[in-house]
N, CA, C and O atoms as a GROMACS GRO file, in nm:
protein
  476
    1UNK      N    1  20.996   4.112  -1.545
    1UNK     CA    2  20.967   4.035  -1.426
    1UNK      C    3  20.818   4.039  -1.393
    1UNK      O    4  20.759   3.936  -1.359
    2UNK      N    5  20.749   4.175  -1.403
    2UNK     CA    6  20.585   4.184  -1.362
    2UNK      C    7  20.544   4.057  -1.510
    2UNK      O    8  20.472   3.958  -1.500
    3UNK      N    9  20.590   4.087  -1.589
    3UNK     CA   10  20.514   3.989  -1.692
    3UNK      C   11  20.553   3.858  -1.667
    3UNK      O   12  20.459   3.796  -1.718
    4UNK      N   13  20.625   3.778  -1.624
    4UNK     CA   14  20.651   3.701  -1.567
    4UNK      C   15  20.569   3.611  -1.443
    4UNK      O   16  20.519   3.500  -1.427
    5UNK      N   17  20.585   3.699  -1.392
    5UNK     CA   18  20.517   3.667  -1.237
    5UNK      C   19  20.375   3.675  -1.286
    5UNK      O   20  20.316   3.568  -1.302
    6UNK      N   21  20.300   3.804  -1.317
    6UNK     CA   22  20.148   3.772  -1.373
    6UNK      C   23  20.128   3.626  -1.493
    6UNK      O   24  20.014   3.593  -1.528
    7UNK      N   25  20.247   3.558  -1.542
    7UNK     CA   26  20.188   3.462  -1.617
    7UNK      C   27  20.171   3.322  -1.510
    7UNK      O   28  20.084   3.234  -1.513
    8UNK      N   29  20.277   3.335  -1.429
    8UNK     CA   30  20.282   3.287  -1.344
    8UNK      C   31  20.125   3.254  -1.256
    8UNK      O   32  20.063   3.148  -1.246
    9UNK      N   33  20.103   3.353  -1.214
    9UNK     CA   34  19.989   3.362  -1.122
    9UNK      C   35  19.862   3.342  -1.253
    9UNK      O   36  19.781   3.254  -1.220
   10UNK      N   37  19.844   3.378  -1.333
   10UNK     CA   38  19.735   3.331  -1.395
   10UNK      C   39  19.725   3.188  -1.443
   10UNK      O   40  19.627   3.131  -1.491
   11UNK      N   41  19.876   3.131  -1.415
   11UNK     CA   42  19.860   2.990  -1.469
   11UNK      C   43  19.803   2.926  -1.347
   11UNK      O   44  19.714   2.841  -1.352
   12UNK      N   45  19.880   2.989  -1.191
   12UNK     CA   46  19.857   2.916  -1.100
   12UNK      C   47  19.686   2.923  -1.068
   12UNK      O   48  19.622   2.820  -1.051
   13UNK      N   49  19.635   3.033  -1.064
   13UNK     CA   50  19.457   3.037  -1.014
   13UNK      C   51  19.367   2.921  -1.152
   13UNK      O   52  19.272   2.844  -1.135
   14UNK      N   53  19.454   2.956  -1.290
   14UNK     CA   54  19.357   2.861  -1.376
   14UNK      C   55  19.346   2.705  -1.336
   14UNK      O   56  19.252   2.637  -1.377
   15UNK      N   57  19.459   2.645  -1.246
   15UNK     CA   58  19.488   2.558  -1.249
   15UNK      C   59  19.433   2.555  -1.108
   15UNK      O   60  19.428   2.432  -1.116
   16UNK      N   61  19.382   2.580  -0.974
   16UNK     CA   62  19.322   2.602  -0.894
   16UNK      C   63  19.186   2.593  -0.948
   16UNK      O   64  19.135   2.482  -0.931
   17UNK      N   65  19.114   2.677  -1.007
   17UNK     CA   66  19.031   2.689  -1.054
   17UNK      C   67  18.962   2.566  -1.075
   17UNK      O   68  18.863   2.513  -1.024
   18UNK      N   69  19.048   2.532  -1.174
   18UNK     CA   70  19.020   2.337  -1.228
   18UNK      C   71  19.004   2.247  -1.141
   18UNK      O   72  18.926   2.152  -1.151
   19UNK      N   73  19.112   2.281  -1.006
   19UNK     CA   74  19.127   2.162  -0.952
   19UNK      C   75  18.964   2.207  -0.842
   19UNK      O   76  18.869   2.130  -0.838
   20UNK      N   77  18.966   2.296  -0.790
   20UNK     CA   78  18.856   2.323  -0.732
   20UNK      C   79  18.705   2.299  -0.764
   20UNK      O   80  18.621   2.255  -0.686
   21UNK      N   81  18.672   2.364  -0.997
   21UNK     CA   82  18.579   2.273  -1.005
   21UNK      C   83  18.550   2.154  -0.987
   21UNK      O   84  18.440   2.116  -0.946
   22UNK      N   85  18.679   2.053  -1.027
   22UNK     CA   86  18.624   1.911  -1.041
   22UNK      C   87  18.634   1.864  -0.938
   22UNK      O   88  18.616   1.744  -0.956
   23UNK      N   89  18.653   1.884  -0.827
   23UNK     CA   90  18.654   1.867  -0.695
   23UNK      C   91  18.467   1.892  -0.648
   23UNK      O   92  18.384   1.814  -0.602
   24UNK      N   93  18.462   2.021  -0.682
   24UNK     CA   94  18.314   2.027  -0.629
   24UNK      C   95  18.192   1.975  -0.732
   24UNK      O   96  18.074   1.991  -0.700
   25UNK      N   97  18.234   1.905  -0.875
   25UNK     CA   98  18.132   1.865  -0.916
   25UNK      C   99  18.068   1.772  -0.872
   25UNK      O  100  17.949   1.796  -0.856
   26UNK      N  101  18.105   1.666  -0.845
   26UNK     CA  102  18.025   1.598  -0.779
   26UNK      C  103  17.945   1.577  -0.685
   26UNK      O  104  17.868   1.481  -0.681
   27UNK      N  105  17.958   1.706  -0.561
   27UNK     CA  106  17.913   1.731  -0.489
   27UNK      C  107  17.780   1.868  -0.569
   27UNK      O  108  17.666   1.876  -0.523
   28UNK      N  109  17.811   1.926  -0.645
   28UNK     CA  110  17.698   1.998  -0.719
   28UNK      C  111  17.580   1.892  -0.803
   28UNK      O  112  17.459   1.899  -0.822
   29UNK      N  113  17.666   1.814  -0.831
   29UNK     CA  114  17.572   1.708  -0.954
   29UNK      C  115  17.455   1.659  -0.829
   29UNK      O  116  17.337   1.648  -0.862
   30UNK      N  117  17.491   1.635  -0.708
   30UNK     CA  118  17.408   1.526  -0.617
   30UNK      C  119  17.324   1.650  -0.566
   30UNK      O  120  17.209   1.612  -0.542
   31UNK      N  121  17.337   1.757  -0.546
   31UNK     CA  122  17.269   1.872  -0.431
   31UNK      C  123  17.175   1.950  -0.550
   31UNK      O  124  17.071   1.921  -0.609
   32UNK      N  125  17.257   2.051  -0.551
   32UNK     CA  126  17.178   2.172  -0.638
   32UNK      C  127  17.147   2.118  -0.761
   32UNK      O  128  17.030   2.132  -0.794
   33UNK      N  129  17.247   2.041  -0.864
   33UNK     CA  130  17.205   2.015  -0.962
   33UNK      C  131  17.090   1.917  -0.989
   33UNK      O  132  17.036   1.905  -1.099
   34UNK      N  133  17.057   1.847  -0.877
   34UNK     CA  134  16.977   1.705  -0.849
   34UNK      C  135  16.815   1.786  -0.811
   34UNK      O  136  16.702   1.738  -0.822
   35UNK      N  137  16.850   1.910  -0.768
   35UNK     CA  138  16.724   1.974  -0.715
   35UNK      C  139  16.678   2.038  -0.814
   35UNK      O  140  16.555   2.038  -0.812
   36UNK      N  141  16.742   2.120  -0.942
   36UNK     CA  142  16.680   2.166  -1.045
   36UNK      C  143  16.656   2.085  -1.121
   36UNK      O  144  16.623   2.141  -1.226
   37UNK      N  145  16.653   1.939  -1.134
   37UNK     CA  146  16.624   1.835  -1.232
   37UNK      C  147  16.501   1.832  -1.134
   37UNK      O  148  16.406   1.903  -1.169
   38UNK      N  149  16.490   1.771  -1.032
   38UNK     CA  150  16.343   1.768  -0.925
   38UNK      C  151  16.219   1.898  -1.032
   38UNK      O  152  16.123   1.885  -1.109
   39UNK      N  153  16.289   1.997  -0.982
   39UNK     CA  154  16.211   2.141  -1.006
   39UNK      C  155  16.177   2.090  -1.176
   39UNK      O  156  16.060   2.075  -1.212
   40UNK      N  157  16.258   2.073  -1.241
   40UNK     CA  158  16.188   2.054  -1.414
   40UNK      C  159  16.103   1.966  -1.399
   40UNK      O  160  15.988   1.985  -1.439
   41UNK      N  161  16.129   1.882  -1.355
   41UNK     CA  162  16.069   1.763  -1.366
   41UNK      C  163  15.912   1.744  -1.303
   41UNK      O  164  15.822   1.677  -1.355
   42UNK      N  165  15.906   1.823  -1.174
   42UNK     CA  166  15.772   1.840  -1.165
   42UNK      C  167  15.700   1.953  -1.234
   42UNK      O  168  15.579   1.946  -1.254
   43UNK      N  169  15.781   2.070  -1.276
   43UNK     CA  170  15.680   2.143  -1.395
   43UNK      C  171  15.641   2.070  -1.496
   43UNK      O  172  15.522   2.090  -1.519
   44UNK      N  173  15.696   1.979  -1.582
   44UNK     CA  174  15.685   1.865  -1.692
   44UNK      C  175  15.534   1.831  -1.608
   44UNK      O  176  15.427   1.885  -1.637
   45UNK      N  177  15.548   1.753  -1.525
   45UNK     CA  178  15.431   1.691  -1.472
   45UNK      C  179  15.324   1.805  -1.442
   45UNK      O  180  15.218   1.756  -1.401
   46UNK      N  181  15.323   1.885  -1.448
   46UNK     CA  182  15.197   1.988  -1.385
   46UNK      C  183  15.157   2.068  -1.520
   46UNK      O  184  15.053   2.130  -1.543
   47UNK      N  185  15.300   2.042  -1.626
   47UNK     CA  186  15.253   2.068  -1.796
   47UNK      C  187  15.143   2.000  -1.878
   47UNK      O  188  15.053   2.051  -1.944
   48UNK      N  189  15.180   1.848  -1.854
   48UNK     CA  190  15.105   1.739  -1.833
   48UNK      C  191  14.966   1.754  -1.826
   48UNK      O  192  14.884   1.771  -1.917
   49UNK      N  193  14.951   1.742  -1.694
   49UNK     CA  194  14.859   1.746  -1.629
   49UNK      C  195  14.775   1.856  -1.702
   49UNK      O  196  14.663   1.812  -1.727
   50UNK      N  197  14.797   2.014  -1.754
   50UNK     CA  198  14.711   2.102  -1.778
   50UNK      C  199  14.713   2.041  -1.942
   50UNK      O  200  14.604   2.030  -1.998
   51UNK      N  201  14.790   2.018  -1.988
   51UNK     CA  202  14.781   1.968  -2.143
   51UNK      C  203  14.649   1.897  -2.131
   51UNK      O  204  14.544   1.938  -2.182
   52UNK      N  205  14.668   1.740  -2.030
   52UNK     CA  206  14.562   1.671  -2.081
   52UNK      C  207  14.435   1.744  -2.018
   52UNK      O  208  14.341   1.689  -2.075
   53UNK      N  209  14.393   1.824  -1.946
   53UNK     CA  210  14.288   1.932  -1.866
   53UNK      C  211  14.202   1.829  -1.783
   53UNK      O  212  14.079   1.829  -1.789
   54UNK      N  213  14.274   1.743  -1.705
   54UNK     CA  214  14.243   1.641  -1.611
   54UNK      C  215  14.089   1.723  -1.512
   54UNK      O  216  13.979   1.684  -1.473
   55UNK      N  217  14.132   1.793  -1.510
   55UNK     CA  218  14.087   1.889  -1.415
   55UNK      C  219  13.916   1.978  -1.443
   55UNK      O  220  13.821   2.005  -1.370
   56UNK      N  221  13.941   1.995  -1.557
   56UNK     CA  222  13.842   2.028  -1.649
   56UNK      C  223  13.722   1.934  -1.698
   56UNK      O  224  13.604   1.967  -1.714
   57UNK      N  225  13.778   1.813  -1.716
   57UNK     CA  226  13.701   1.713  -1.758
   57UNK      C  227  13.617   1.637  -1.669
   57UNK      O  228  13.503   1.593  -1.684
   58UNK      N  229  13.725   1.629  -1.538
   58UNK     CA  230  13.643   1.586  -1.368
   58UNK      C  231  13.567   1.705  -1.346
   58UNK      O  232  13.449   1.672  -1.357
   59UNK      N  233  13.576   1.819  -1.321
   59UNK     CA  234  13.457   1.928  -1.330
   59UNK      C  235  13.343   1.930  -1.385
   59UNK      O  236  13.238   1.959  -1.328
   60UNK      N  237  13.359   1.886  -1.547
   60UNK     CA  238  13.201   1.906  -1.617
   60UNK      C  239  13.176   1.777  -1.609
   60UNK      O  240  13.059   1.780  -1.648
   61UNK      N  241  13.201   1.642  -1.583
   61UNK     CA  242  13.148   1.547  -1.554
   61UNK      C  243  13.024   1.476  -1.556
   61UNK      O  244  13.001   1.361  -1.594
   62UNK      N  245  12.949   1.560  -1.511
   62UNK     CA  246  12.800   1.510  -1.463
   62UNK      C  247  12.684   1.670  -1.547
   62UNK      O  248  12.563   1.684  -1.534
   63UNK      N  249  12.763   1.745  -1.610
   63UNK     CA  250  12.723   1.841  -1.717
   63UNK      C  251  12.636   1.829  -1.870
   63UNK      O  252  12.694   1.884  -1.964
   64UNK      N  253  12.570   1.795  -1.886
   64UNK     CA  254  12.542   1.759  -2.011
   64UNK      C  255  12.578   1.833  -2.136
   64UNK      O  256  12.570   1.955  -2.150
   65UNK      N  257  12.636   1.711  -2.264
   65UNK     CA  258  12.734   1.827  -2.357
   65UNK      C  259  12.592   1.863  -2.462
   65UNK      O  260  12.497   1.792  -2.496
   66UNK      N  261  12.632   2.039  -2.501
   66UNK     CA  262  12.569   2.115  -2.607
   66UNK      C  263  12.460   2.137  -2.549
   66UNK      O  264  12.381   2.072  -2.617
   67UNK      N  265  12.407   2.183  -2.474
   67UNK     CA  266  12.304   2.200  -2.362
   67UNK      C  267  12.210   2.077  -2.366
   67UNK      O  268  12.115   2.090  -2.289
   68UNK      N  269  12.212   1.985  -2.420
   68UNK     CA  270  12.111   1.892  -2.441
   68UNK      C  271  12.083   1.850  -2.295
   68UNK      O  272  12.169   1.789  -2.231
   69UNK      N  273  11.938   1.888  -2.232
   69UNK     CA  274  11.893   1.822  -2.108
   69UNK      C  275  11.835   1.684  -2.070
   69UNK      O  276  11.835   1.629  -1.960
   70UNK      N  277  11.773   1.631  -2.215
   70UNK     CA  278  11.706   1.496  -2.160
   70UNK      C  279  11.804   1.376  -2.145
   70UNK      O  280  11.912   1.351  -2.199
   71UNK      N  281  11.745   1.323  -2.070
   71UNK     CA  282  11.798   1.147  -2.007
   71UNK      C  283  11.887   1.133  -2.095
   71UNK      O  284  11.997   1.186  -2.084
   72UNK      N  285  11.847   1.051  -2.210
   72UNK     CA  286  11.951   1.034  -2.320
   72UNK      C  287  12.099   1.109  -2.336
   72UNK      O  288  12.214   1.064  -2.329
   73UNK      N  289  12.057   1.218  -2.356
   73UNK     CA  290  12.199   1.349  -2.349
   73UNK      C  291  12.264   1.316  -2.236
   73UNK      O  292  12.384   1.286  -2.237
   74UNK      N  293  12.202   1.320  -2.146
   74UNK     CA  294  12.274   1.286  -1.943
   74UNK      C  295  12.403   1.176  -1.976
   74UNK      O  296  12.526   1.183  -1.968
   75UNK      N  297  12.317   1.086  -2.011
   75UNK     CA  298  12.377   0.957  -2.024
   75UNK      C  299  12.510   0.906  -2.094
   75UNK      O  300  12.614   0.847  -2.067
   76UNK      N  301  12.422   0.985  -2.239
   76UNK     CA  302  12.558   0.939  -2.355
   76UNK      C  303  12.702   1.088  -2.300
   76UNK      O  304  12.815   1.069  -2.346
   77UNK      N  305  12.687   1.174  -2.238
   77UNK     CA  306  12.752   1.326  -2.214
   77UNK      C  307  12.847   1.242  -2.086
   77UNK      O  308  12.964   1.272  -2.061
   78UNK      N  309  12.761   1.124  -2.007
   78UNK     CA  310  12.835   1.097  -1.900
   78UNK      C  311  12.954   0.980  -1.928
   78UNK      O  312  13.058   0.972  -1.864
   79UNK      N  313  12.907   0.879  -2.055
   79UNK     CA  314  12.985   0.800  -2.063
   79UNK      C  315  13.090   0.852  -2.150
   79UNK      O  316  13.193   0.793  -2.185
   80UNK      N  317  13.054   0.966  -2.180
   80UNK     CA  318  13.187   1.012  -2.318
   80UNK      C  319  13.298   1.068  -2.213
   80UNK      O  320  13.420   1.051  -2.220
   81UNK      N  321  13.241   1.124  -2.136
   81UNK     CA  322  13.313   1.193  -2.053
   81UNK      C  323  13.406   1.099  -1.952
   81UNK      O  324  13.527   1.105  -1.926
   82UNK      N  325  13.308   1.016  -1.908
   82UNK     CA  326  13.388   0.909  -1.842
   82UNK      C  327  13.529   0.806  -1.894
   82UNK      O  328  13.630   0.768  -1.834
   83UNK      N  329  13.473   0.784  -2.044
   83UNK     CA  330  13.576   0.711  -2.142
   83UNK      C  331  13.686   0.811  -2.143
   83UNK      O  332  13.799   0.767  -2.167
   84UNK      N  333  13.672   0.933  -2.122
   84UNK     CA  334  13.779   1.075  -2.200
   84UNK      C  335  13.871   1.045  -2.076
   84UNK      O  336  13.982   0.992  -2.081
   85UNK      N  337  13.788   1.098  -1.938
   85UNK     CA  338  13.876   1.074  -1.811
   85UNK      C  339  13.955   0.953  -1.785
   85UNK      O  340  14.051   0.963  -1.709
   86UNK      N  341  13.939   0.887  -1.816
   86UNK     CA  342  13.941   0.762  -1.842
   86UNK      C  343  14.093   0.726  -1.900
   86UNK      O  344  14.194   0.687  -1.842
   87UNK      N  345  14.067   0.757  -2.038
   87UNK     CA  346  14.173   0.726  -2.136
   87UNK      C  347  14.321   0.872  -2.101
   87UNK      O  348  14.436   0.856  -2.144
   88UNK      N  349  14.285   0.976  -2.034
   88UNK     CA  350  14.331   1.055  -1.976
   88UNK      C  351  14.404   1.041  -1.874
   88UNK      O  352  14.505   1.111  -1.871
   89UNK      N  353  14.383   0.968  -1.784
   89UNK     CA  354  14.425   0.949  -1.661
   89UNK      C  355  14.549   0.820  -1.683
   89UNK      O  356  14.650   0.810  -1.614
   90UNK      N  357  14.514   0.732  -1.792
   90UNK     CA  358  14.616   0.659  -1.834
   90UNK      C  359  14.706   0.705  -1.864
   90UNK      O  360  14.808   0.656  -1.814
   91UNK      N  361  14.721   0.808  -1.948
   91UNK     CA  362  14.784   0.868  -2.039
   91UNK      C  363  14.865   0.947  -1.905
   91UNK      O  364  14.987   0.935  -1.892
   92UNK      N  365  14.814   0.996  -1.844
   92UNK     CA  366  14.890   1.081  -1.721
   92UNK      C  367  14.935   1.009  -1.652
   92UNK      O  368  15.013   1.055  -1.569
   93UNK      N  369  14.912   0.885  -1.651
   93UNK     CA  370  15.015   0.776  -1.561
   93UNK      C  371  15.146   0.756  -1.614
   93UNK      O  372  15.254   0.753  -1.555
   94UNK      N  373  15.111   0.739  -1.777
   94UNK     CA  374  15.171   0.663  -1.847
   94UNK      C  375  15.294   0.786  -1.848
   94UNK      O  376  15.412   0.756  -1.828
   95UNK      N  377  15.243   0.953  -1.880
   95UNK     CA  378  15.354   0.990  -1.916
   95UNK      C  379  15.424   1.095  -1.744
   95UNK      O  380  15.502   1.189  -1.725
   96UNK      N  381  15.367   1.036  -1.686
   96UNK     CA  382  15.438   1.061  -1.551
   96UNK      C  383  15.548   1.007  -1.497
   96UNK      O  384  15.636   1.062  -1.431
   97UNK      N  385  15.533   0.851  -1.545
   97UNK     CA  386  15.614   0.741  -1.549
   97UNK      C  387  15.755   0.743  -1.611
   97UNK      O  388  15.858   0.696  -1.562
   98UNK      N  389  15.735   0.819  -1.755
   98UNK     CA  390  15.819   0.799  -1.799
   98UNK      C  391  15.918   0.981  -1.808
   98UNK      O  392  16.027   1.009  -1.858
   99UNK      N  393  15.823   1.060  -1.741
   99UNK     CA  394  15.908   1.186  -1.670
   99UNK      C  395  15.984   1.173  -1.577
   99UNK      O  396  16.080   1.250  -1.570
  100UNK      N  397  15.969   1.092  -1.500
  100UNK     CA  398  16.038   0.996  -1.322
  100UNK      C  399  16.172   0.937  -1.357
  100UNK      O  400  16.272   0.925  -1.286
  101UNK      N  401  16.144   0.894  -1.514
  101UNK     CA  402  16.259   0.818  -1.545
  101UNK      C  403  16.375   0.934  -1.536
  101UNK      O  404  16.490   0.899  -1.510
  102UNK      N  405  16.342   1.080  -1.560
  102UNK     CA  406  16.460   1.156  -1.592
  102UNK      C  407  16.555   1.165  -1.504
  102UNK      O  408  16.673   1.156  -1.538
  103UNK      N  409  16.509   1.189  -1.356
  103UNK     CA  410  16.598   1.211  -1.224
  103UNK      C  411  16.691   1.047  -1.217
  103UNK      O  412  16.810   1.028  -1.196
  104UNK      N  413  16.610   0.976  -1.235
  104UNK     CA  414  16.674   0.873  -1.214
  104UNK      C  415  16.768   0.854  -1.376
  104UNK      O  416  16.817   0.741  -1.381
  105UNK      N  417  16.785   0.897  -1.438
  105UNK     CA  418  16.872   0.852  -1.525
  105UNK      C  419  16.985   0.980  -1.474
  105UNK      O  420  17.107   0.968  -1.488
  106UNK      N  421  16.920   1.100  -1.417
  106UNK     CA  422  17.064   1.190  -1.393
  106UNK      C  423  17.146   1.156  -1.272
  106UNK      O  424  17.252   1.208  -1.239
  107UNK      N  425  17.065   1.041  -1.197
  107UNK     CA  426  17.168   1.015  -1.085
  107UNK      C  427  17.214   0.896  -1.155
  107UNK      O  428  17.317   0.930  -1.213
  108UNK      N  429  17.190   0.782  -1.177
  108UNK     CA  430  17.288   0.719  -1.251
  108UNK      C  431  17.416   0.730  -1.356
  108UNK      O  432  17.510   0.653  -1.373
  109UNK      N  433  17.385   0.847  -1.415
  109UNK     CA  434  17.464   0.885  -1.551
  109UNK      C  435  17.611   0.883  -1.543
  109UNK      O  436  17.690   0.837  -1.625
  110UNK      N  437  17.646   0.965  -1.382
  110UNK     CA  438  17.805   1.027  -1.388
  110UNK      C  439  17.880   0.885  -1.324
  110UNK      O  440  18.002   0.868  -1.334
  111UNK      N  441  17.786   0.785  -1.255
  111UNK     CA  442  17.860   0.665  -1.242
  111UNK      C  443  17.806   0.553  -1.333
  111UNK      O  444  17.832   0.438  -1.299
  112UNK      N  445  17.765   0.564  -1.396
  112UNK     CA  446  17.768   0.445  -1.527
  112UNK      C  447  17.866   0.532  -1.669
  112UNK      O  448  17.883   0.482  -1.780
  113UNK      N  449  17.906   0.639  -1.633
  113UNK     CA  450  18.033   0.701  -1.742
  113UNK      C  451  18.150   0.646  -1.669
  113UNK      O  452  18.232   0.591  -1.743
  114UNK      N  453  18.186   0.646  -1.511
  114UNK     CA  454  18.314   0.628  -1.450
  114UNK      C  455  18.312   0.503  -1.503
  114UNK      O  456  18.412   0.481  -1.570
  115UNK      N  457  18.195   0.367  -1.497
  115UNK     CA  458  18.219   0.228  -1.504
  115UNK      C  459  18.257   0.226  -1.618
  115UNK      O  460  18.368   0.175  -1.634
  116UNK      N  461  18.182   0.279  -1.745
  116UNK     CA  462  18.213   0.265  -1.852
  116UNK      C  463  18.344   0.293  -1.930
  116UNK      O  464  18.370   0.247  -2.041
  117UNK      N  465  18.440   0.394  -1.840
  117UNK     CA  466  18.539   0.447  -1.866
  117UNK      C  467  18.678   0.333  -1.804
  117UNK      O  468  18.789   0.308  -1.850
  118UNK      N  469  18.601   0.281  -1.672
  118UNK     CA  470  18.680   0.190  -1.664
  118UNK      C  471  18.727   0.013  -1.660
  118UNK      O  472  18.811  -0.065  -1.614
  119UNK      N  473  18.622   0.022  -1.731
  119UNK     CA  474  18.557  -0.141  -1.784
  119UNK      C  475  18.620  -0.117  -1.923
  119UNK      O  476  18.608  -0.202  -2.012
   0.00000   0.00000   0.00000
């Protein structure tokens, strides 16, 4: 009878269990789970950002490269630098853009599976 009744009760909590996760997934997918996609998603962007050394390059800016001091050096040190920031800052648009896409594909996902499941 104890073996009985314990199969009993372990069938009944597994089956609780179930009904309780899938009950609260959806409410996890939109809250907490929606906030650690946020959280990746702006480290990605701040990965980014130090990859391309945005930051670094607006700093020495107006620096002349290899110590070279005259006019000439100023000049050609400012436009290289400018083209770098430049082609940089695209590039950080470009792949910011397509980091943004992630949140938005995880809130779409669990209802373009329901449509798809029932289409």
């Amino acid at each position: 009878m104890t073996t009985d009744n314990f199969a009993l009760t372990t069938v009944k909590y597994t089956i609780l269990a179930l009904a309780k996760h899938l009950i609260y997934w959806p409410v996890w997918w939109y809250t907490a789970g929606f906030l650690m996609v946020l959280k990746s998603t702006g480290r990605k962007i701040g990965l980014a950002w130090q990859g391309l050394a945005l930051d670094v390059w607006l700093a020495n800016i107006f620096r002349p490269m290899y110590g070279q001091y005259d006019i000439a050096s100023r000049i050609i040190s400012f436009i290289m630098r400018g083209v770098q920031i430049i082609v940089r800052f695209v590039l950080m648009v470009i792949l910011t853009v397509l980091i943004l896409i992630i949140p938005v594909i995880y809130l779409a996902l669990p209802i373009l599976v329901i449509w798809r499941l029932t289409v």
